[in-house]
C-alpha positions in Angstrom: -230.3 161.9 66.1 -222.8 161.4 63.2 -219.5 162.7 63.2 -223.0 164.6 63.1 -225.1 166.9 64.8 -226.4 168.6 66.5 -229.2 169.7 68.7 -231.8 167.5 70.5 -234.4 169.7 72.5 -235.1 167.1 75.5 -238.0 167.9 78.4 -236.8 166.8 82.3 -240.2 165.0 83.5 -241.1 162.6 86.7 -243.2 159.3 86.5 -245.5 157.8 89.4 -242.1 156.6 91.8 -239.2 157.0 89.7 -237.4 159.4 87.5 -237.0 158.9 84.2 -234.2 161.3 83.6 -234.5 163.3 80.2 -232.9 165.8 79.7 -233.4 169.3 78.3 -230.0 170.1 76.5 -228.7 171.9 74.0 -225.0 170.8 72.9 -222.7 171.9 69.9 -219.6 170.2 69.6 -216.5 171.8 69.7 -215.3 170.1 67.2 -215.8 167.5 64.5 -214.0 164.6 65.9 -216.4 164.2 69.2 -220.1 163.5 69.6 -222.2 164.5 71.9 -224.8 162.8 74.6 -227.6 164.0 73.4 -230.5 162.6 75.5 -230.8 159.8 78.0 -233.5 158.6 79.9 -234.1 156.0 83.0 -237.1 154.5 82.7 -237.6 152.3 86.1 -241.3 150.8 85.0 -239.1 148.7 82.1 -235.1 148.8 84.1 -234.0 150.2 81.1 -231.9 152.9 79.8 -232.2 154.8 76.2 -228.8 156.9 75.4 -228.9 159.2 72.2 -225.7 160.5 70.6 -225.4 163.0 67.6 -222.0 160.7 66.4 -221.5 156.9 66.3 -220.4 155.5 69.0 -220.0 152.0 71.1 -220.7 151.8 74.6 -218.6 150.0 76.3 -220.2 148.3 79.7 -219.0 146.7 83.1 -221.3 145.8 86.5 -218.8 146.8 89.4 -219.6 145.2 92.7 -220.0 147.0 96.8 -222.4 147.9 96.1 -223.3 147.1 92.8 -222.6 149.4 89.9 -223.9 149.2 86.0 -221.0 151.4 84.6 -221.7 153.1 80.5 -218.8 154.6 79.3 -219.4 156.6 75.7 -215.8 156.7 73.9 -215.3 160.1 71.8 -218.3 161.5 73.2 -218.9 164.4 75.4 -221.5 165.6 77.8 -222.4 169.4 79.0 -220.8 170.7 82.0 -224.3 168.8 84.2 -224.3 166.3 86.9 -227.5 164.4 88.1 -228.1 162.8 90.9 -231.0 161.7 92.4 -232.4 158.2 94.7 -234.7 156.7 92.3 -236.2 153.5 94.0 -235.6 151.4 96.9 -233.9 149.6 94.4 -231.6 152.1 92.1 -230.1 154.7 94.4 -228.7 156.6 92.0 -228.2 157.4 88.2 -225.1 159.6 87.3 -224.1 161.5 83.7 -221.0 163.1 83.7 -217.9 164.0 82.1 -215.3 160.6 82.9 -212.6 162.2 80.8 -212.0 164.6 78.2 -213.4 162.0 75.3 -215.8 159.9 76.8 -218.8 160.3 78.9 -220.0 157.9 81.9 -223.4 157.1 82.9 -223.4 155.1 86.6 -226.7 153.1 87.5 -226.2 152.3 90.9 -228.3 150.0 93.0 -229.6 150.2 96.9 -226.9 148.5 99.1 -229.5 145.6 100.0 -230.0 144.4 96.0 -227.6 143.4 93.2 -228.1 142.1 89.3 -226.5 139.5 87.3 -224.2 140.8 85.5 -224.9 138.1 82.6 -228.2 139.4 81.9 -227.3 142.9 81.3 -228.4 143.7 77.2 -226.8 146.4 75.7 -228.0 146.7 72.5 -227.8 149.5 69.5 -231.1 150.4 66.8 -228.7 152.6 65.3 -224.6 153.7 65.5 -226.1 156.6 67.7 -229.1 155.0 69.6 -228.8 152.9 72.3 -230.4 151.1 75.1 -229.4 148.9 78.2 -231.9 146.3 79.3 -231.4 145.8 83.1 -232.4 142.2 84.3 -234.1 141.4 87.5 -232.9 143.2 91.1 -232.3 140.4 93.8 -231.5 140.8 96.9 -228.3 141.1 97.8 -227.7 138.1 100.4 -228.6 135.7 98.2 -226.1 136.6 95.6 -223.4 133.9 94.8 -220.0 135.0 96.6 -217.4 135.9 93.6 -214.4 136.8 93.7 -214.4 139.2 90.8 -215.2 142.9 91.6 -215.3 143.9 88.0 -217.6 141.4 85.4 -217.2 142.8 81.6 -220.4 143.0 79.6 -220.6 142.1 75.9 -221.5 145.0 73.3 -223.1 143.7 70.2 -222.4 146.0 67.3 -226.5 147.8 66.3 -228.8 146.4 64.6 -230.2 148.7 62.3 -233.8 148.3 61.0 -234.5 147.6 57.3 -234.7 151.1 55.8 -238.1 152.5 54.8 -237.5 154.6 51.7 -235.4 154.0 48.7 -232.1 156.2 48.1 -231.8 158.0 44.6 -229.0 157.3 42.6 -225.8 159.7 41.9 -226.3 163.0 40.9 -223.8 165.2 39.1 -224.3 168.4 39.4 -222.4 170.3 36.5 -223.0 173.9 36.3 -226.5 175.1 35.1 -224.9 178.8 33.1 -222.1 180.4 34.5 -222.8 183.6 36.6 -226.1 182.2 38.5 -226.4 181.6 41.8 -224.6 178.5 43.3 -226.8 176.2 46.5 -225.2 173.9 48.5 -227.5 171.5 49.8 -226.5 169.3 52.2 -228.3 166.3 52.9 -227.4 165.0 56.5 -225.8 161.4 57.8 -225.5 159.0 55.4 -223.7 155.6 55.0 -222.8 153.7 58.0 -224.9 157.0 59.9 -228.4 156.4 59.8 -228.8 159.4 61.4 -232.3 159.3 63.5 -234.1 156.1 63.6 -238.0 156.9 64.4 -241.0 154.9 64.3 -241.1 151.5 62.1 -237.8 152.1 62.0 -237.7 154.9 59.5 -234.4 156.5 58.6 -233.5 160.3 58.7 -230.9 159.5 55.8 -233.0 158.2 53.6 -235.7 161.1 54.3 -233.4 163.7 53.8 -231.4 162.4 50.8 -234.7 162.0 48.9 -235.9 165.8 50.0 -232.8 166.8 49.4 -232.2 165.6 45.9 -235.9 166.6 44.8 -234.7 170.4 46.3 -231.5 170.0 43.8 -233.3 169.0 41.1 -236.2 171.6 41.4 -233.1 174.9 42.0 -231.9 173.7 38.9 -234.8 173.8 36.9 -235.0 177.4 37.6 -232.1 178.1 37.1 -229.7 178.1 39.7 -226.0 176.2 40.4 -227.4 173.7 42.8 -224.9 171.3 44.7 -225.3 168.8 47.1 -223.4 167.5 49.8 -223.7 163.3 49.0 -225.8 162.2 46.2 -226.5 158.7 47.4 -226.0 156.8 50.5 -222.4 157.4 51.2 -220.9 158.8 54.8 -219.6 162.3 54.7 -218.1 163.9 57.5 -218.8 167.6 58.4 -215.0 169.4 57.1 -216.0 168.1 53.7 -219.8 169.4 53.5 -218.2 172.9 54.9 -215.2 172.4 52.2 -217.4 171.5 48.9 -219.7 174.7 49.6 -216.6 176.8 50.1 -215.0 175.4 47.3 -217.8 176.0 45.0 -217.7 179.3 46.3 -221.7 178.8 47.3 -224.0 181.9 48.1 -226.6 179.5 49.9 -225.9 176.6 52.3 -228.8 174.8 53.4 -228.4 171.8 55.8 -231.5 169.6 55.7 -232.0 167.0 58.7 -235.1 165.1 60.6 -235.1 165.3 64.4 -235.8 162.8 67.1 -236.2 162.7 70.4 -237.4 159.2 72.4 -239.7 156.9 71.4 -241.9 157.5 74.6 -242.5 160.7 73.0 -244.4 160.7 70.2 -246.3 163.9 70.8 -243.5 165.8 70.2 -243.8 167.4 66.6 -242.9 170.1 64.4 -240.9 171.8 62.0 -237.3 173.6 63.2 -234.8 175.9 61.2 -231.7 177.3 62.8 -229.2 179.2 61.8 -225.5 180.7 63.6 -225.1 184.5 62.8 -225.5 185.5 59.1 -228.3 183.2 58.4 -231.4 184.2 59.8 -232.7 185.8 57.5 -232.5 182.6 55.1 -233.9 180.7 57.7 -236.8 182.8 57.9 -237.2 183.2 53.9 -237.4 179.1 54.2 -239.2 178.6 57.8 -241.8 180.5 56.3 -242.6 179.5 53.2 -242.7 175.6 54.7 -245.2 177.0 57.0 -247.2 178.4 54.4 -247.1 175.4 51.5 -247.2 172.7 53.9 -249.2 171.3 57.4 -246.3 170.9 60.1 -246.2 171.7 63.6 -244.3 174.8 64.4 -241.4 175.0 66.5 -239.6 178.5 65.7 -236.0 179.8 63.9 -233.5 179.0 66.5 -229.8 180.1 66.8 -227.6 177.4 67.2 -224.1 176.0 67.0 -223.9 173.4 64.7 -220.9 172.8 63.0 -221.7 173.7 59.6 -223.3 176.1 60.4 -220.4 178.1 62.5 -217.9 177.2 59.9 -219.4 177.8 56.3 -218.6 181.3 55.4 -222.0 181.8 53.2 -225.4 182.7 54.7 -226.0 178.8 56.1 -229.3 177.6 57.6 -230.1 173.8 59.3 -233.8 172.8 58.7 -235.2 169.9 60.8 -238.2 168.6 58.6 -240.4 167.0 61.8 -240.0 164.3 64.9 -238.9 161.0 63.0 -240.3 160.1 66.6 -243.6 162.1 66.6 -246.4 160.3 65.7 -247.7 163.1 63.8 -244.7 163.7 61.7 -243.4 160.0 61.5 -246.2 158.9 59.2 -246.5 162.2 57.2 -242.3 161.9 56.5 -243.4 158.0 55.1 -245.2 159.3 52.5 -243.4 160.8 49.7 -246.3 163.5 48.6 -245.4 165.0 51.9 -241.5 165.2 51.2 -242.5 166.1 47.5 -244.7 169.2 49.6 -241.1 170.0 51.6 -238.9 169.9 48.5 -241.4 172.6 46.9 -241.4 174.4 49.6 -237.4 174.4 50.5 -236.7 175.3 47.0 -239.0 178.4 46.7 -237.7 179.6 50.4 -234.5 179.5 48.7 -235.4 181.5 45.8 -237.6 184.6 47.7 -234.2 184.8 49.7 -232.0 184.8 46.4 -234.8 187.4 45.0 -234.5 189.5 48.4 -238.3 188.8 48.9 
C-alpha cells in the first residue's frame, strides 16, 4: 500500500454466509493531492472491516441511529466510479463504498432493522497512515437498546500505530556526478518518512525494503559507470511533483520507481513480482522484468500498463517495479532477508544496463 500510489490488484470472493467484499480495482489518481481506496474488505466471521489507501489518511467515524448505521468517511480520498450493495447477514444488511463528495470516500455498514451496536465499542484503529481497520463490537437486539436521544454518537479515531520497523535505513547518499557525458538513473525509492508505505507480515515496512534495494541499485549503476540519482536517500517523506521534478531536472534518461505491494493480510498466497510502465516505458520494463526473472526466484505476475503518477508525468522512459507481496507469505520472508534484496539490486541494476546497451 502516500501522497503515493498506485495500483492494488484485489480478488472479489464469498465466504460460507457472508461477503467479505474485496475488491478487484485498479485506480490512478488524478492527481497528487488525493489518495485513493484501494481495497476494503467485510469480513463478518471477525465484524470487522480492513480499508487500504495508497495516501495517508484519517478516517473519520460516527454510528447513526433508525436503523443503525456505522458511517467511514476517508477525507482527500477517492473511490472508482463502483457502488456495492449487497444483504450480508441477518444482522448487517448492507455494506456501501461510494463516492460522498468530490474528496472523500464513504463506506456505510448498516445493520438489520431488529439489531443495533454500541456505539462505544466501535475501534477504529490504524497499522499504518494508509491501513486501517474498524473492529465492530457485539450486535444486540434492538429492543433492548437504551432509549437516547442522540441520533448521531461520534467515534474516537486514534492516530496509527505503526509497528517497529524491520530493517535498518542507510544513511544519506550524495550522488555527485560519476564523468560527465554518461548516462544519468533516477531511482526512486517509494514512501518514506511519516509513509510507511505497505505494512506486511511481522510488521515489515515497504520503505525500509525499498530504500535499502534502492540504494544498493545506486550504488551498483555507479560503479559501472553511470550518473545514478535517487529520489530520497534516507527515511524522509517525498511527495510525487518532486520525484517527477529531480529526474527532469537532472535531465535523466532512466526513471525507475521501485515499490513492494500488498494486498490483505487474509491473503498470503498472493505472490509475485510486477513491473509497469505508462507509454514509452515498456520496453525498460521488460529489459528489467526479465532479467529479475532470470537472477532471482519470484513469482511472476507480468509487465502491466498503468497510470501511476510518475509514471504519466516523467518525460524519460519510466518504469514502476513491485518487488513481491509484503503480504504474501512467500515473498514476506524472502524481502526480510537481505541476500534476497542484495539478489534484486543485482538484478535491477543489470536490467538497467542491457536497456542502456539496447540489449
Amino acid at each position: 500500500m502516500p501522497a503515493q500510489r498506485r495500483l492494488w490488484n484485489c480478488k472479489m470472493r464469498k465466504a460460507s454466509w457472508v461477503l467479505p467484499l474485496a475488491l478487484s480495482l485498479f485506480c490512478w489518481a488524478d492527481s497528487a493531492s488525493a489518495g485513493q481506496l484501494t481495497y476494503w474488505k467485510f469480513n463478518s466471521k471477525k465484524s470487522r472491516i480492513d480499508l487500504i489507501t495508497n495516501s495517508a489518511t484519517k478516517p473519520r467515524a460516527k454510528v447513526v441511529m433508525n436503523p443503525t448505521r456505522l458511517v467511514i468517511d476517508l477525507p482527500n480520498t477517492t473511490f472508482r466510479k463502483l457502488k456495492a450493495r449487497r444483504k450480508i447477514s441477518k444482522y448487517v444488511r448492507e455494506v456501501r463504498v461510494a463516492q460522498h463528495n468530490r474528496k472523500t470516500t464513504r463506506v456505510v455498514v448498516e445493520l438489520s432493522k431488529k439489531y443495533t451496536l454500541s456505539p462505544r465499542r466501535v475501534l477504529v484503529r490504524g497499522i499504518a497512515p494508509n491501513r486501517w481497520y474498524i473492529q465492530l463490537p457485539k450486535f444486540f437486539p434492538l429492543k433492548d437498546a437504551k432509549k437516547s436521544s442522540r441520533k448521531t454518537i461520534a467515534i474516537r479515531v486514534p492516530p496509527p500505530k505503526i509497528p517497529k520497523p524491520s530493517i535498518s535505513s542507510p544513511g544519506p547518499i550524495v550522488s555527485k556526478p560519476v564523468k560527465s557525458g554518461a548516462k544519468v538513473v533516477v531511482i526512486d525509492p517509494g514512501h518514506g518518512g511519516a509513509d510507511p508505505g505497505a505494512v506486511g507480515i511481522g510488521g515489515i515496512q515497504e520503505k525500509r525494503v525499498v530504500l535499502d534495494v534502492s540504494t544498493q541499485v545506486h550504488n551498483l549503476l555507479r560503479k559501472r559507470g553511470i550518473n545514478a540519482v535517487l529520489t530520497r536517500s534516507g527515511d524522509r517523506e517525498v511527495d510525487l511533483p518532486p520525484r517527477v521534478a529531480k529526474a527532469e531536472g537532472a535531465r535523466a534518461d532512466v526513471f525507475v520507481s521501485i515499490h513492494a505491494n500488498a494486498i490483505s493480510l487474509s491473503r498470503p498466497d498472493i505472490n509475485g513480482l510486477e513491473t509497469y510502465y505508462y507509454v514509452t516505458g515498456y520496453r525498460l520494463a521488460r529489459a528489467i522484468h526479465t532479467s529479475i526473472r532470470r537472477a532471482v526466484s519470484v513469482g511472476d505476475r507480468g509487465i502491466r500498463q498503468a497510470r501511476f503518477y510518475v509514471l504519466r508525468k516523467s518525460s524519460m522512459p519510466a518504469v514502476l517495479v513491485e518487488l513481491g507481496f509484503l503480504t504474501g507469505r512467500t515473498d514476506a520472508a524472502k524481502l526480510r532477508t537481505a541476500a534476497h534484496r542484495k539478489r534484486l539490486a543485482e538484478a535491477i541494476a543489470q536490467g538497467i544496463v542491457n536497456y542502456l546497451q539496447g540489449k
